[in-house]
VOFITI-415080 format. One record per residue: residue number from 1; residue in one letter; x, y, z of N, C-alpha, C in turn. Coordinates in pm, whole numbers, plus 50000, padded with zeros to 5 digits. Layout:
N
[NUM "A" [X Y Z] [X Y Z] [X Y Z]]
...
END
This chain:
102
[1 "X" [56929 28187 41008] [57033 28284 40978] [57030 28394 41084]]
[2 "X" [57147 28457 41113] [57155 28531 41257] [57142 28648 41144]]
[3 "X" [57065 28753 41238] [57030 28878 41144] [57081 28965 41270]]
[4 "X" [57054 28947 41393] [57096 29084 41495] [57231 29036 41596]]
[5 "X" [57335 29164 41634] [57389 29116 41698] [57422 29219 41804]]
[6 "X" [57494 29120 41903] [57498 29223 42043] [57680 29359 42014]]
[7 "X" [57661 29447 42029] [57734 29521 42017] [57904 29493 42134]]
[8 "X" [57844 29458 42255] [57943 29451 42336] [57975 29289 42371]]
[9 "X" [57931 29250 42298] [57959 29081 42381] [57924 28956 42230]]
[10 "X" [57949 28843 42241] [57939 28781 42100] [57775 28751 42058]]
[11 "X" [57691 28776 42203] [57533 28707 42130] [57524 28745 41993]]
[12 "X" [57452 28671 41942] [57429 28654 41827] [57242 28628 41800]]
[13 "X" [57164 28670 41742] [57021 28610 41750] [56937 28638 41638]]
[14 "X" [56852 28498 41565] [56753 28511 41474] [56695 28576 41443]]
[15 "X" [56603 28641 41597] [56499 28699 41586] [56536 28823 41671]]
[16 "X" [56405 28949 41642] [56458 29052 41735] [56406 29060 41872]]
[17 "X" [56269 28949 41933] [56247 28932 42039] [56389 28874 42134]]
[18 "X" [56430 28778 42066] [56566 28762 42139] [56629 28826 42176]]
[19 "X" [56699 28920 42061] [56778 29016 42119] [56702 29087 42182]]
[20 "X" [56598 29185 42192] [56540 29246 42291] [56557 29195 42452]]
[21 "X" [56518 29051 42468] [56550 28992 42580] [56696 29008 42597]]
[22 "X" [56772 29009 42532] [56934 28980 42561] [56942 29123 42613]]
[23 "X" [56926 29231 42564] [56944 29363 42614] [56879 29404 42702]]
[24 "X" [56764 29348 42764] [56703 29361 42933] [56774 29296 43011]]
[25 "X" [56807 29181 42968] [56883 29070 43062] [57032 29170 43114]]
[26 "X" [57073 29209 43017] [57248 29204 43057] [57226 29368 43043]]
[27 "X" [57177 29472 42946] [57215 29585 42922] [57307 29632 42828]]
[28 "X" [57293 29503 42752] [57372 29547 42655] [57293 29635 42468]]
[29 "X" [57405 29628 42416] [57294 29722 42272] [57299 29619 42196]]
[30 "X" [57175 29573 42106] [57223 29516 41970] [57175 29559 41870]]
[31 "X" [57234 29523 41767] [57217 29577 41662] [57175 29510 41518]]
[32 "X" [57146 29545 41389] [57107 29482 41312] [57273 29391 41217]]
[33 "X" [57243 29286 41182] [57395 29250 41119] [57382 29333 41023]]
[34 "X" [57364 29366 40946] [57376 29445 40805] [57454 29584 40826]]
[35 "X" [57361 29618 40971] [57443 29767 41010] [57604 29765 41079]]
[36 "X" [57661 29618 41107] [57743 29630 41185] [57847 29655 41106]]
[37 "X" [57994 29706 41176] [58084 29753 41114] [58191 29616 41047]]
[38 "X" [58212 29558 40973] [58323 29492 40884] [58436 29467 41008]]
[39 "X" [58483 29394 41044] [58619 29377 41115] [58722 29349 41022]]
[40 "X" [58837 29404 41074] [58936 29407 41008] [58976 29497 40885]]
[41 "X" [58983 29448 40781] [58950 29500 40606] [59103 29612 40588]]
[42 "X" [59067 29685 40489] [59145 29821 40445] [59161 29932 40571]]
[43 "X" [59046 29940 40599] [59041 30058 40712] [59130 30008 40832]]
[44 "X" [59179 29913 40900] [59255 29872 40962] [59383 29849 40974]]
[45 "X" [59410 29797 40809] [59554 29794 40788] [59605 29977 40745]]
[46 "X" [59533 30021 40739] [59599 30165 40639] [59630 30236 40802]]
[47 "X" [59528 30207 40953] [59547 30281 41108] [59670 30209 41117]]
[48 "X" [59709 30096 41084] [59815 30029 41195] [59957 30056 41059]]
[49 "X" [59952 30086 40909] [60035 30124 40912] [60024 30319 40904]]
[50 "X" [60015 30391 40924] [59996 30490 40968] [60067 30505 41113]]
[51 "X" [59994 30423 41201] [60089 30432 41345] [60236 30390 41349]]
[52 "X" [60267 30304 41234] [60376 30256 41226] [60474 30394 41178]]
[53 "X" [60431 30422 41076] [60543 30553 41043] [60508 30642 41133]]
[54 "X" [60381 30698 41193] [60382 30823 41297] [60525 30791 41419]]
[55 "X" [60472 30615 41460] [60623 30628 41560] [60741 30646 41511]]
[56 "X" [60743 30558 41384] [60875 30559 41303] [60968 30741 41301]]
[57 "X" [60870 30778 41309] [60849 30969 41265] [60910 31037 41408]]
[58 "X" [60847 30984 41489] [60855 30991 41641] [60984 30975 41699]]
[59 "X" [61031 30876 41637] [61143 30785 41724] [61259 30904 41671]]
[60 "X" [61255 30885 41584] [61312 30998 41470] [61386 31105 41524]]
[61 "X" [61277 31191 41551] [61234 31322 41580] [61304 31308 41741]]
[62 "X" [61301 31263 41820] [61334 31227 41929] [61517 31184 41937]]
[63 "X" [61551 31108 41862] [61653 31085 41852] [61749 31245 41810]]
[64 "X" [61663 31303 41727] [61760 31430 41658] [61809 31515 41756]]
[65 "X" [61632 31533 41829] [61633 31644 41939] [61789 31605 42048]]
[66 "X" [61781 31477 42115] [61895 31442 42174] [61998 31444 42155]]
[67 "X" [62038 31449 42015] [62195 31475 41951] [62202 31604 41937]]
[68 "X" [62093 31714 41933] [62103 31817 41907] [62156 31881 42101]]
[69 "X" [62085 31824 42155] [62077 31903 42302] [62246 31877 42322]]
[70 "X" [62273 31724 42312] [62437 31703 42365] [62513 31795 42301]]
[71 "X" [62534 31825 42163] [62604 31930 42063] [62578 32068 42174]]
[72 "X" [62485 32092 42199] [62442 32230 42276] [62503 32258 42404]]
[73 "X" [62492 32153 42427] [62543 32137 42606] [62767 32151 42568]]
[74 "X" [62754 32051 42449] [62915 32047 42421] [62989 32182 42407]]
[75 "X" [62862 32281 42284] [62921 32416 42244] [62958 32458 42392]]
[76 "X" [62827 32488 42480] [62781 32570 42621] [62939 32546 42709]]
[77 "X" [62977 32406 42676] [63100 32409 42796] [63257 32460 42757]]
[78 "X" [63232 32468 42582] [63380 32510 42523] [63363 32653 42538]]
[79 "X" [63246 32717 42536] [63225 32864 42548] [63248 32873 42686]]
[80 "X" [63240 32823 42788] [63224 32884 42900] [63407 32886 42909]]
[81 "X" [63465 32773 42869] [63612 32834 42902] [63665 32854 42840]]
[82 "X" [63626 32908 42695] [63716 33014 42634] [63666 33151 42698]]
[83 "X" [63545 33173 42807] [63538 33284 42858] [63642 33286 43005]]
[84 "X" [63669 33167 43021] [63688 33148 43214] [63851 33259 43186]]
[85 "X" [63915 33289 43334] [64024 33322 43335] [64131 33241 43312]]
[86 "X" [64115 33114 43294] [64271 33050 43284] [64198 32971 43193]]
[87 "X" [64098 32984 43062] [64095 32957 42924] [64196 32973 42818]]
[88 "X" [64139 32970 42684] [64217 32991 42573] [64256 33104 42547]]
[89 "X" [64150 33205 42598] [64176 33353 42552] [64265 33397 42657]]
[90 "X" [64309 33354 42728] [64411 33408 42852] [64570 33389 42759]]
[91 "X" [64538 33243 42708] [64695 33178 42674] [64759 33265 42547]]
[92 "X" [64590 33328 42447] [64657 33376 42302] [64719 33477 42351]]
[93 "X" [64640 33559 42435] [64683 33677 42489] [64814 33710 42522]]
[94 "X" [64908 33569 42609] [65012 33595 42651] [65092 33564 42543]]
[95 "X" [65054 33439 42451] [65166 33465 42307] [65190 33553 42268]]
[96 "X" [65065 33631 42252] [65118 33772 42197] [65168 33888 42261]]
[97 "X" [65210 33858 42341] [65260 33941 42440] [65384 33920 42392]]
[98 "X" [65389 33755 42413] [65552 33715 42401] [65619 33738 42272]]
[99 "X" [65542 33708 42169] [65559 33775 42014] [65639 33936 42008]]
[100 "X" [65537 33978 42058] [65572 34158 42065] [65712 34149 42128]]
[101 "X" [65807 34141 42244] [65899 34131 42317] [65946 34069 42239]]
[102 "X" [65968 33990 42120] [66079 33973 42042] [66112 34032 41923]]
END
């Protein structure tokens, strides 16, 4: 029965003289099986969906900001020529000019 294993690579070994040799040989760590961490399980699925809504959240958030900037940029250019001289506020101006004279 394999009791130790190598941390960075698949060895696997009975005894702990082995692994000792395996970790002079290459430099790698091993460790006891009992201590090693579970692959996969709960703790894995709960990171990957987590990342799923953080982007979901992301994409989101990103999309708003961009509809928000175009709206901004849209106001920025109707303001600039209802300020310009041959805008809107030039034209009410002269209706009412023309109003008054009748």
């Amino acid at each position: 029965m394999t009791e130790y294993v190598c941390t960075e690579c698949p060895f696997q070994a009975d005894g702990l003289e082995d692994l000792q040799r395996h970790s002079q040989e290459t430099g790698h760590v091993g460790i006891c099986k009992s201590e090693a961490a579970p692959t996969g399980g709960k703790r894995t699925k709960r990171l990957a969906a987590a990342l799923g809504v953080t982007s979901t959240a992301l994409g989101a958030s990103i999309g708003a900001c961009i509809y928000l900037y175009a709206k901004l940029r849209d106001a920025e250019t109707e303001l600039a020529y209802l300020k310009s001289p041959s805008g809107a506020g030039r034209n009410l101006k002269n209706q009412d000019r023309r109003r008054d004279r009748e």
